[in-house]
C-alpha positions as CSV (number, residue, x, y, z in Angstrom):
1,X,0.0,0.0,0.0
2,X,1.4,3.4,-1.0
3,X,3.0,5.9,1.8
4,X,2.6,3.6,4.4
5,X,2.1,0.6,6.1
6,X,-1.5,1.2,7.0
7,X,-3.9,-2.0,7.7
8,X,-6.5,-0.8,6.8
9,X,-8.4,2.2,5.4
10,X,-9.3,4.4,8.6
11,X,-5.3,3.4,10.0
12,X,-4.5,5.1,6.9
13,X,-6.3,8.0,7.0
14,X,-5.4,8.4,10.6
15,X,-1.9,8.1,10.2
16,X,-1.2,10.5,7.3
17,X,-3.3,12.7,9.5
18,X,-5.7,14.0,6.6
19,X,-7.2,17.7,6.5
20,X,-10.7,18.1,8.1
21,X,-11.4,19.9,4.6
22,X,-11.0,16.7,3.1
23,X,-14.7,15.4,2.1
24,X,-17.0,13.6,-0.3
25,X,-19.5,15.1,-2.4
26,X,-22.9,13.3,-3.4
27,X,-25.9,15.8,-5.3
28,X,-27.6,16.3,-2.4
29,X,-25.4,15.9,0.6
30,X,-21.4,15.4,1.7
31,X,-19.1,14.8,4.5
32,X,-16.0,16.0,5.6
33,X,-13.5,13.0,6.3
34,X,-11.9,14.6,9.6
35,X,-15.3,14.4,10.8
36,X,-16.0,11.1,10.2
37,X,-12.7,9.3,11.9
38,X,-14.2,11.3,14.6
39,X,-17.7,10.2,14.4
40,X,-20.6,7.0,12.9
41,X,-22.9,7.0,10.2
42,X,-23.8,3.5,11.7
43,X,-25.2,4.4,14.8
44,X,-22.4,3.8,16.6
45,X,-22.6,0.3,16.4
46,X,-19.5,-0.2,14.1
47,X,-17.9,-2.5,16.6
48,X,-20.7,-4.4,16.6
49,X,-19.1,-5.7,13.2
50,X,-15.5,-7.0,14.5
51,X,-14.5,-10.1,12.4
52,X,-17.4,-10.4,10.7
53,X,-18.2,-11.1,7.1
54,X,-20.5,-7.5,6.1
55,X,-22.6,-7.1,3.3
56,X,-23.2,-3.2,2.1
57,X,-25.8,-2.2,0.2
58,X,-26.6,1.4,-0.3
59,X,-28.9,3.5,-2.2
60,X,-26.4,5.9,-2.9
61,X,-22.3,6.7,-3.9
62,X,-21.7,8.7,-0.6
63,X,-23.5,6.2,2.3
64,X,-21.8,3.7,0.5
65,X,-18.1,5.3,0.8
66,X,-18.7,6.8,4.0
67,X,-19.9,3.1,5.3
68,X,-16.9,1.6,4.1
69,X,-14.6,3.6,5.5
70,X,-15.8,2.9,8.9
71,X,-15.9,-1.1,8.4
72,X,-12.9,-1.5,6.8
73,X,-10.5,-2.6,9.4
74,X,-13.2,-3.7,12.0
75,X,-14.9,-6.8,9.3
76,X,-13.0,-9.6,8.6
77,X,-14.7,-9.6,5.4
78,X,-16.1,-6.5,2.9
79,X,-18.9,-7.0,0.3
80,X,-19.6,-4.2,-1.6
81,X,-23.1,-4.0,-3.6
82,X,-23.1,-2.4,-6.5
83,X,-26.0,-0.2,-7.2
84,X,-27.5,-2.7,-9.8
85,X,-27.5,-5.4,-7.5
86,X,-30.6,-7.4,-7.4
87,X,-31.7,-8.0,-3.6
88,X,-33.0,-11.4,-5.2
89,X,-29.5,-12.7,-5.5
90,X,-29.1,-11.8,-1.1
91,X,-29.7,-15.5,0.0
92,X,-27.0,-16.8,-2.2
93,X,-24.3,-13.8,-1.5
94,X,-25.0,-14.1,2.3
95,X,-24.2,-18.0,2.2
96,X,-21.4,-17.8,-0.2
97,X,-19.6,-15.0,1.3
98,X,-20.6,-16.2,4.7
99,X,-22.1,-13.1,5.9
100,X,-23.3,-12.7,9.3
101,X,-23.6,-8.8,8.8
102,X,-25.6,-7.0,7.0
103,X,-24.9,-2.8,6.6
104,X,-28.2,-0.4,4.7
105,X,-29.4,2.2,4.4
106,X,-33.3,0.0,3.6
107,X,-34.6,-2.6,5.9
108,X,-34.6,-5.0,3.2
109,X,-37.7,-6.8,4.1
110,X,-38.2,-10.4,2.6
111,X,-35.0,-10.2,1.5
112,X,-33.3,-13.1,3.4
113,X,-31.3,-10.0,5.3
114,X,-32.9,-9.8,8.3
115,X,-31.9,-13.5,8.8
116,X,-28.3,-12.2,9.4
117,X,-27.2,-12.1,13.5
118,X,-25.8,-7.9,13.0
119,X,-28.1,-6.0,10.6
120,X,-26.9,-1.8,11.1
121,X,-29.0,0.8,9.2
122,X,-26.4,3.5,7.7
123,X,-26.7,7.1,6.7
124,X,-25.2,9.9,5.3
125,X,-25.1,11.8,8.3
126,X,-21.9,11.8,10.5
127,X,-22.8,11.4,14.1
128,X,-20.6,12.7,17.0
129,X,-20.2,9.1,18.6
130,X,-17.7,7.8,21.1
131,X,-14.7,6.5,19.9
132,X,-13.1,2.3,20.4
133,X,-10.2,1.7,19.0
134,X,-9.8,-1.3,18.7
135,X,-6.4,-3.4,16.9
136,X,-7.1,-3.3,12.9
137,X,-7.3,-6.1,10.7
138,X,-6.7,-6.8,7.3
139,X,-10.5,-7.1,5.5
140,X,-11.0,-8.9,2.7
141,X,-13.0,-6.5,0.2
142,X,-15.2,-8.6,-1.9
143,X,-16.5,-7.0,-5.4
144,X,-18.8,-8.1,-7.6
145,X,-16.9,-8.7,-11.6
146,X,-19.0,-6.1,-14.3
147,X,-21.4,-7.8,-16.9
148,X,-22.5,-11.1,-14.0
149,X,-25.9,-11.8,-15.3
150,X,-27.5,-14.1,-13.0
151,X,-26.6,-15.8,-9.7
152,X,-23.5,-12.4,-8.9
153,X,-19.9,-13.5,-9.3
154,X,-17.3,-12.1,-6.7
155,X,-13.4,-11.8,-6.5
156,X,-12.0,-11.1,-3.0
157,X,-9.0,-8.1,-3.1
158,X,-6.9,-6.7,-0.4
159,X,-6.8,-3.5,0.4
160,X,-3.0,-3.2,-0.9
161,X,-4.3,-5.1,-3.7
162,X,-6.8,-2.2,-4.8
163,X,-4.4,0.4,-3.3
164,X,-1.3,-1.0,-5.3
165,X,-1.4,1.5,-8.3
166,X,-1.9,4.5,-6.3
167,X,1.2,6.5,-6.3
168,X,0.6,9.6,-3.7
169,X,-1.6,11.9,-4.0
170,X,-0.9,12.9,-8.1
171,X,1.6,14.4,-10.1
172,X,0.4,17.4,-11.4
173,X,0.5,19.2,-7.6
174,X,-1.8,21.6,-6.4
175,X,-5.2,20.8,-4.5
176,X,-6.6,17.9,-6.2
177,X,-10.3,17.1,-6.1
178,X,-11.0,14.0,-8.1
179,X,-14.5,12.9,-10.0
180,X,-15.5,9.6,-11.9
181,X,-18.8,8.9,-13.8
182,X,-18.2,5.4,-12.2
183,X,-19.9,3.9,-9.1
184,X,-17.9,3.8,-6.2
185,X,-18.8,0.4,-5.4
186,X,-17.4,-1.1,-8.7
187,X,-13.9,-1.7,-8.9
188,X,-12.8,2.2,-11.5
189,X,-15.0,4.0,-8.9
190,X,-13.5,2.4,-6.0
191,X,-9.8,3.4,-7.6
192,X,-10.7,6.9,-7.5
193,X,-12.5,7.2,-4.2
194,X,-9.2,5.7,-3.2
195,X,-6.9,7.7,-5.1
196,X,-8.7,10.8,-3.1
197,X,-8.6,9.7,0.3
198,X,-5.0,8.0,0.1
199,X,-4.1,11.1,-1.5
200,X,-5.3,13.5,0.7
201,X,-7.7,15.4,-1.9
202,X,-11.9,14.9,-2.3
203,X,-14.0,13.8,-4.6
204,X,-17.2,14.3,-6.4
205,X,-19.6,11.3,-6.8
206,X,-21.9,11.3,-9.6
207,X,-25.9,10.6,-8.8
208,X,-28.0,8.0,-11.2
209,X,-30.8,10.9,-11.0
210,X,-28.5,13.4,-12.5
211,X,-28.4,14.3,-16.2
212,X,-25.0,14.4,-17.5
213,X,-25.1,18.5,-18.1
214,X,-26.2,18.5,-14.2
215,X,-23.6,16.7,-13.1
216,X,-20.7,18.1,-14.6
217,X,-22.2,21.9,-13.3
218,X,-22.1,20.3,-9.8
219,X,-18.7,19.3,-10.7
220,X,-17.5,22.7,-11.7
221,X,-18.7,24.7,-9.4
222,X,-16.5,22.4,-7.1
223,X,-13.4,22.5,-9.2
224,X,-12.6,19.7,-10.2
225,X,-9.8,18.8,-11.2
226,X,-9.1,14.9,-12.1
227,X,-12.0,13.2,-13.8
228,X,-12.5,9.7,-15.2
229,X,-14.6,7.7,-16.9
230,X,-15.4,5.1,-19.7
231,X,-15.6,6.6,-23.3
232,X,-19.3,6.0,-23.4
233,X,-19.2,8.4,-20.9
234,X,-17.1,11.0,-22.3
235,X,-19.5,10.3,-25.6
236,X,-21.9,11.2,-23.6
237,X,-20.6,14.4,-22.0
238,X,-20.0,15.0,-25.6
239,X,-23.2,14.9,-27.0
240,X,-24.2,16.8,-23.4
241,X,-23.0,20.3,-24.9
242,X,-21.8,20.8,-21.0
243,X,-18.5,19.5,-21.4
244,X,-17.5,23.1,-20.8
245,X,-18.6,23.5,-17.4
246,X,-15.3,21.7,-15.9
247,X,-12.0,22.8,-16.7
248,X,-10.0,19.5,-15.8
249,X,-5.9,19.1,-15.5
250,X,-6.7,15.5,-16.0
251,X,-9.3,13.4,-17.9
252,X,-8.5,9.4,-18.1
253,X,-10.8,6.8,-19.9
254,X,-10.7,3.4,-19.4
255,X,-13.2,0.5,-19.4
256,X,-14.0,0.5,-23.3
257,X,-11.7,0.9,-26.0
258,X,-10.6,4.4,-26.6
259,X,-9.9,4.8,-29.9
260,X,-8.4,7.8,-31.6
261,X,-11.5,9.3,-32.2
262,X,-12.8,9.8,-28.8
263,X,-8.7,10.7,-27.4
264,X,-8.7,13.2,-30.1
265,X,-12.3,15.0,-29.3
266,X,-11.5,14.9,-25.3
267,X,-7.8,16.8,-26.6
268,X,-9.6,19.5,-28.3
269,X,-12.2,20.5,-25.3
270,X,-9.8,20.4,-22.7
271,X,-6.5,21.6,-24.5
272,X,-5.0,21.9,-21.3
273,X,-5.5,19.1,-19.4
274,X,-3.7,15.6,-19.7
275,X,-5.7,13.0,-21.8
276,X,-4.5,9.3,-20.6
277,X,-6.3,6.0,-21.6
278,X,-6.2,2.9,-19.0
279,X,-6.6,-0.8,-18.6
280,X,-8.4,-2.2,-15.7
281,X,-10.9,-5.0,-14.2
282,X,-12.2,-6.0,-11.3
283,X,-10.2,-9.8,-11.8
284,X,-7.0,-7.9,-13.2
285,X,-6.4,-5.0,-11.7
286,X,-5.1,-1.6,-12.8
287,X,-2.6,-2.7,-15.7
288,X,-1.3,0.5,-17.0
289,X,-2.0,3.8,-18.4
290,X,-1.2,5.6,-21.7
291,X,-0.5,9.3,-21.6
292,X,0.4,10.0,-25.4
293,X,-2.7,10.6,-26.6
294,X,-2.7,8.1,-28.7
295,X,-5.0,4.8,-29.0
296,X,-3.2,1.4,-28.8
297,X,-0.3,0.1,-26.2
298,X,3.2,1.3,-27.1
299,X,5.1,-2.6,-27.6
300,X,7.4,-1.2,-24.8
301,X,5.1,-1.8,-22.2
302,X,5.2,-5.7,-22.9
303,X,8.6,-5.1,-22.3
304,X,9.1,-3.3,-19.5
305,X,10.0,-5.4,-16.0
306,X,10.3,-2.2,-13.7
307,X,6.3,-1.2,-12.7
308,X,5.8,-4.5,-11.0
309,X,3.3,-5.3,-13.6
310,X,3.6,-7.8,-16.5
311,X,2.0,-7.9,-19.8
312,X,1.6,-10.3,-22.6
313,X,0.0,-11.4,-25.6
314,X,-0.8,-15.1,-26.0
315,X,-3.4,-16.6,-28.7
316,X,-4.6,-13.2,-29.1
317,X,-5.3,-12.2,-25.6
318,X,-4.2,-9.6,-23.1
319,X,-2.8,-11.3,-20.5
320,X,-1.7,-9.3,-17.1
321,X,0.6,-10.3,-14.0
322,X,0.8,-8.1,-11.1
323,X,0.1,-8.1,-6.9
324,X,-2.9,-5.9,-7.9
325,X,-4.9,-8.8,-9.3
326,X,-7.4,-10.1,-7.1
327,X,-6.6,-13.2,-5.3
328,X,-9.3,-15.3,-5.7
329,X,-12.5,-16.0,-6.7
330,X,-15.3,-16.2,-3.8
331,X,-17.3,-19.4,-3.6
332,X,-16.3,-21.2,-6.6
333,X,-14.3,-23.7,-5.8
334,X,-11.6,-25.0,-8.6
335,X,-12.1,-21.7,-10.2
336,X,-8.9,-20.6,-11.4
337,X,-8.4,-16.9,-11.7
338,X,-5.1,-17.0,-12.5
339,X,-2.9,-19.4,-14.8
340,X,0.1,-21.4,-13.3
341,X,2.5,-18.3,-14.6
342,X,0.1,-16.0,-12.0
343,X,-1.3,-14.2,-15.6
344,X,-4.9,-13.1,-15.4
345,X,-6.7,-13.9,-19.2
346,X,-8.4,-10.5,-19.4
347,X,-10.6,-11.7,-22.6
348,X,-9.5,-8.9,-24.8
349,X,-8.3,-9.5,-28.3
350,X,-4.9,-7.5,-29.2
351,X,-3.4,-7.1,-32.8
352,X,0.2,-5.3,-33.0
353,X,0.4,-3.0,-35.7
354,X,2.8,-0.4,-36.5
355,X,5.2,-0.8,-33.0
356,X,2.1,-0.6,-30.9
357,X,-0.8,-3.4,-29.8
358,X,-4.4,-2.2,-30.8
359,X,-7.4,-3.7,-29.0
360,X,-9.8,-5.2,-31.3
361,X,-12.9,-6.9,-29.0
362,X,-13.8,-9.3,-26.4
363,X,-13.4,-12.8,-27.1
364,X,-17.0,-13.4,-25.4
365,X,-18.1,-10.8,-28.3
366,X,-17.4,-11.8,-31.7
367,X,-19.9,-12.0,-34.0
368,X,-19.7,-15.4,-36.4
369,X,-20.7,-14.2,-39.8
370,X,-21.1,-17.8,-42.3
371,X,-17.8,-18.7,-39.7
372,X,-15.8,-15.8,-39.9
373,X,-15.1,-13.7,-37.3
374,X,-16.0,-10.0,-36.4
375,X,-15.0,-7.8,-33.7
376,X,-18.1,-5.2,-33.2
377,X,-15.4,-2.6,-32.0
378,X,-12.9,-2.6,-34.8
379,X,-16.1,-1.5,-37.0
380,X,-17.0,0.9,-34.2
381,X,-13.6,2.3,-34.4
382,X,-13.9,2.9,-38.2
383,X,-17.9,4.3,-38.0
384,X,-16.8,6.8,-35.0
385,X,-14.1,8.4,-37.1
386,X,-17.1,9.8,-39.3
387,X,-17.3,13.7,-38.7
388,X,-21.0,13.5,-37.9
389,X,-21.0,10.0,-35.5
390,X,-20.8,11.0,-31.9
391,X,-20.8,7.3,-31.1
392,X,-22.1,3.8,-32.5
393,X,-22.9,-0.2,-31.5
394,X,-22.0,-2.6,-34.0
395,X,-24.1,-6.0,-33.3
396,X,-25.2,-9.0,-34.8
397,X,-28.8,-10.1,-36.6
398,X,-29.6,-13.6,-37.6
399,X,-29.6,-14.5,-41.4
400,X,-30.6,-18.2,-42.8
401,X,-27.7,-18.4,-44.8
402,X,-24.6,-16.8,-42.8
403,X,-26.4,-17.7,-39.4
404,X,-25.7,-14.1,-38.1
405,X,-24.9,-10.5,-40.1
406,X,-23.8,-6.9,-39.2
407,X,-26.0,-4.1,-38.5
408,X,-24.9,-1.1,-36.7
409,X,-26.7,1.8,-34.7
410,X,-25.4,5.4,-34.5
411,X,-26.0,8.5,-32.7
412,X,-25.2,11.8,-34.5
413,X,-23.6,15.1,-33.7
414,X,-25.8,18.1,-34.2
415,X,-26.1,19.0,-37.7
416,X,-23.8,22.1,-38.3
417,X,-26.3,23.9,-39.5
418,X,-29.3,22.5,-37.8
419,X,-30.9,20.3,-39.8
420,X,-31.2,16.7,-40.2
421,X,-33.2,15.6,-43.1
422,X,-34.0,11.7,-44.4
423,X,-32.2,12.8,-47.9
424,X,-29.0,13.6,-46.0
425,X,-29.5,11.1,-43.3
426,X,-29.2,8.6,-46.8
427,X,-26.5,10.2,-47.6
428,X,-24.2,10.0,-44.3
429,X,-25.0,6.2,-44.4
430,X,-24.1,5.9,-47.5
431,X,-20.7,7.7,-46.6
432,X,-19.9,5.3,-43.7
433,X,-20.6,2.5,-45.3
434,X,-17.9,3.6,-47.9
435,X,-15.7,4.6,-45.2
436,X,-16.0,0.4,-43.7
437,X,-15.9,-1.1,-47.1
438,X,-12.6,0.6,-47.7
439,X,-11.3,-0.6,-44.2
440,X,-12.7,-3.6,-43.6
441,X,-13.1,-6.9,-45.1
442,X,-16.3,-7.8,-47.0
443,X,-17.7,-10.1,-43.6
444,X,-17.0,-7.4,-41.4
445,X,-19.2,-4.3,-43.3
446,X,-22.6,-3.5,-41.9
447,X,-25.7,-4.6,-43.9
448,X,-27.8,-1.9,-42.3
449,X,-27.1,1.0,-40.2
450,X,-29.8,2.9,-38.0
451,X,-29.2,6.2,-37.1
452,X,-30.5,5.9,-33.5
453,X,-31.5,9.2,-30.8
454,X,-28.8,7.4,-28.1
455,X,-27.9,4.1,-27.2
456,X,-27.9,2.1,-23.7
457,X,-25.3,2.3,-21.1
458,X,-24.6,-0.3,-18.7
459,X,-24.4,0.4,-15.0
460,X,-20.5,0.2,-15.5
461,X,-20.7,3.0,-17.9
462,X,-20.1,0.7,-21.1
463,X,-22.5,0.3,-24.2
464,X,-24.8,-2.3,-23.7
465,X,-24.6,-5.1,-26.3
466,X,-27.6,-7.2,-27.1
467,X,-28.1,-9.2,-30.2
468,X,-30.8,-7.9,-32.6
C-alpha cells in the first residue's frame, strides 16, 4: 500500500493525518472525512461488526463510501453491492460470502437480510459518537466482476491489492479534487474514491438521478480537477453540450476501448488538461496507463520489468501479471483466476500493428458471420471516425444463410447547420458504409445501419450489447 504501512483504510487516513477539509461530495449531501474518523454514520454500532463477514448495500455513492470507510478494518470480510444489485440474488451472497452482517441504508424486508445475527441501518449523516479503537485487521474486500448476469460472481481483493497503483496523491500538484462517472462500489470508482482519500484530496460522486449536463455543473462549481470515466461516458458528456462547465488538469478513460477518435475530441475541449487511456478489471487489476494521446499500447510496455506489472499477448489475448490482481474467486471452488504463470486472461483481443498493440474486442463478443469472425469494436472504431458520428454499436442479426450478419446503430452530432433531413440522413450512411468497405473486409461491413436518438449504457458505464 502506498506511503505507508496502513492496515486498513481508517489506520491510513489516521496516520497521514488527513485535512478536516477533506470530504466527499454526493448531489444532495457530503461529509468531511476529519469528521468522520471522529464520528458514525452506523449508529455507533461499528464494533458491533469486529471479524465479521459484512454485506453493504446502499442506495447511494456517498453512504456507500462513507460506510466503508468505517468497516474497513473492523470486518473480517467487505462485500460491496453495486447499485445494480438485485436484492434477489441476497440469500446466495449471504451463504457464499458467509455473511453474518448486514450494513443499509433500507430494511430489506423479505430479502433473506434480516436472517443475518448484526443488521446496522447506515446514513449519510456523521454522528458525534464515542470512539473504540480497537487493533485493525486486514479485511478482505469482496466486489462483484462487471457484466454477472444471473446468480452475482465475486473476486476477494486486499486492500493493498486495490491500493497498489496509487502512487501519492498525483503528479500534477496543487489541491486535487477527483471525479468519476463510475460507481464507487465497482472496482474504476472504487480506484478513485481511493486515489482521493490515500491522496489527501476529495472527490465528487456522480448521482443516477442526474443528467450528465447536471452533473458536470455540480462538478464545476467544485473545481474539479481529475476526472474519469469510460468513453461512453465522455460520448456522452460530448453529446451533453456541458462539457464546458469543468475545466479539468486530467481526464482518463478506461473500461472501453478508446480509440483515436474519442482521445482526439476529449484533446480538443480540454486543450489543457492531460488525456490518458487505461486498462483495468475487477479480476485484473489496474494494468497501466497511456498518456500519449494516442490509441493502442506502445510494444514497450510488454517489455518493461520495472512497474511490477507484467504484460503479454498469448493466442490473441491480453494477459496481465501483477500483486494488484485479485486473489481469488469467492465461492467457486476449482475456479482458477489465474494461470500457473500468475497471468490473469483478461478476454480482450490484441493485434500489433505499427510498433504498438491495438485492442480489437472481447473474445465473449465476436460476432460469427457464415464462420468468420468480427470484432463489433474494430467497425466501431472505423464508423466513429465519421465527422457527424458522436458514437455507435456494432451487433449482430440472424440471417438463414450466414447464421448471423452486421448491423450497426449510430448516434449523430448536431447538424452544423441545424438540420437533419432523411435525404441527407441517406447520404451519411451511404458515406460510412464507404468509409467500412474501404477498411474492412467484406464479412465485417454493416448490412444496415440505424441512425439511433442514443444508445444504452450499462451500469459500469459501457454500451450495452444485445443481439438484434
Amino acid at each position: 500500500m502506498p506511503q505507508n504501512d496502513a492496515v486498513s483504510l481508517r489506520d491510513a487516513l489516521n496516520s497521514e493525518q488527513r485535512q478536516a477539509r477533506s470530504g466527499i461530495w454526493g448531489a444532495g449531501a457530503h461529509a468531511f472525512v476529519g469528521d468522520l474518523i471522529a464520528g458514525s454514520t452506523l449508529e455507533g454500532r461499528v464494533e458491533e461488526l469486529r471479524g465479521r463477514s459484512v454485506l453493504l448495500l446502499t442506495s447511494d455513492q456517498l453512504t456507500a463510501a462513507l460506510a466503508l470507510i468505517q468497516i474497513d478494518g473492523i470486518a473480517q470480510r467487505l462485500v460491496l453491492c453495486p447499485p445494480d444489485f438485485n436484492v434477489a440474488h441476497i440469500p446466495h451472497v449471504m451463504a457464499t460470502a458467509a455473511v453474518d452482517a448486514v450494513v443499509s441504508d433500507r430494511l430489506l424486508r423479505d430479502t433473506g437480510a434480516q436472517s443475518a445475527p448484526v443488521f446496522i441501518k447506515c446514513s449519510s449523516n456523521v454522528a458525534s459518537v464515542p470512539q473504540v479503537r480497537g487493533e485493525q485487521i486486514a479485511t478482505e474486500w469482496v466486489l462483484f466482476t462487471s457484466g454477472t448476469s444471473g446468480a452475482p460472481k465475486m473476486v476477494s481483493h486486499s486492500l493493498a491489492s486495490l491500493a497498489g497503483a496509487i502512487q501519492g496523491g498525483g503528479s500534477l500538484g496543487g489541491a486535487i479534487v477527483w471525479s468519476t462517472f463510475y460507481d464507487i462500489r465497482r472496482y474504476g470508482g472504487l480506484q478513485i474514491l481511493l486515489r482521493a482519500l490515500l491522496g489527501g484530496g476529495s472527490l465528487v460522486v456522480s448521482d443516477g438521478t442526474e443528467s450528465t449536463a447536471d452533473f458536470l455543473a455540480r462538478a464545476g462549481c467544485l473545481a474539479v480537477t481529475h476526472i474519469t470515466g469510460t468513453p461512453s461516458h465522455w460520448r456522452r458528456v460530448l453529446m451533453s453540450g456541458a462539457g464546458d462547465r469543468i475545466a479539468p488538469q486530467y481526464v482518463r478513460l478506461s473500461g472501453e476501448i478508446a480509440d483515436q477518435t474519442i482521445l482526439d475530441s476529449l484533446r480538443a475541449l480540454y486543450p489543457h488538461a492531460k488525456i490518458a487511456h487505461a486498462f483495468a478489471s475487477t479480476e485484473a487489476g489496474v494494468g497501466f496507463e497511456v498518456e500519449d494521446g494516442l490509441a493502442g499500447i506502445p510494444l514497450g510496455y510488454f517489455e518493461s520489468k520495472g512497474s511490477g506489472v507484467q504484460l503479454k499477448v498469448e493466442d490473441g489475448s491480453l494477459r496481465i501479471r501483477s500483486a494488484r490482481t485479485a486473489l481469488n474467486y469467492v465461492g467457486a471452488a476449482g475456479t482458477a483466476l489465474v494461470d500457473d504463470e500468475g497471468y490473469v486472461d483478461t478476454g480482450d483481443i490484441m493485434q500489433l500493428r505499427g510498433g504498438r498493440y491495438y485492442f480489437i474486442g472481447r473474445r465473449g463478443g465476436i460476432i460469427n458471420v457464415g464462420g468468420l469472425k468480427v470484432h463489433p469494436e474494430e467497425v466501431e472504431a472505423i464508423i466513429n471516425r465519421h465527422a457527424r458520428v458522436q458514437m455507435s454499436l456494432v451487433k449482430s442479426r440472424r440471417n438463414p444463410v450466414t447464421g448471423a450478419v452486421v448491423i450497426a446503430e449510430i448516434v449523430l452530432k448536431p447538424a452544423p447547420d441545424a438540420r437533419d433531413s432523411s435525404l441527407e440522413h441517406d447520404a451519411l450512411k451511404d458515406e460510412i458504409l464507404k468509409a467500412c468497405q474501404a477498411a474492412l473486409a467484406a464479412h465485417k461491413v454493416p448490412v444496415a445501419i440505424r441512425i439511433v436518438p442514443s444508445l444504452d449504457v450499462t451500469p459500469s458505464g459501457k454500451v450495452a450489447r444485445a443481439d438484434a
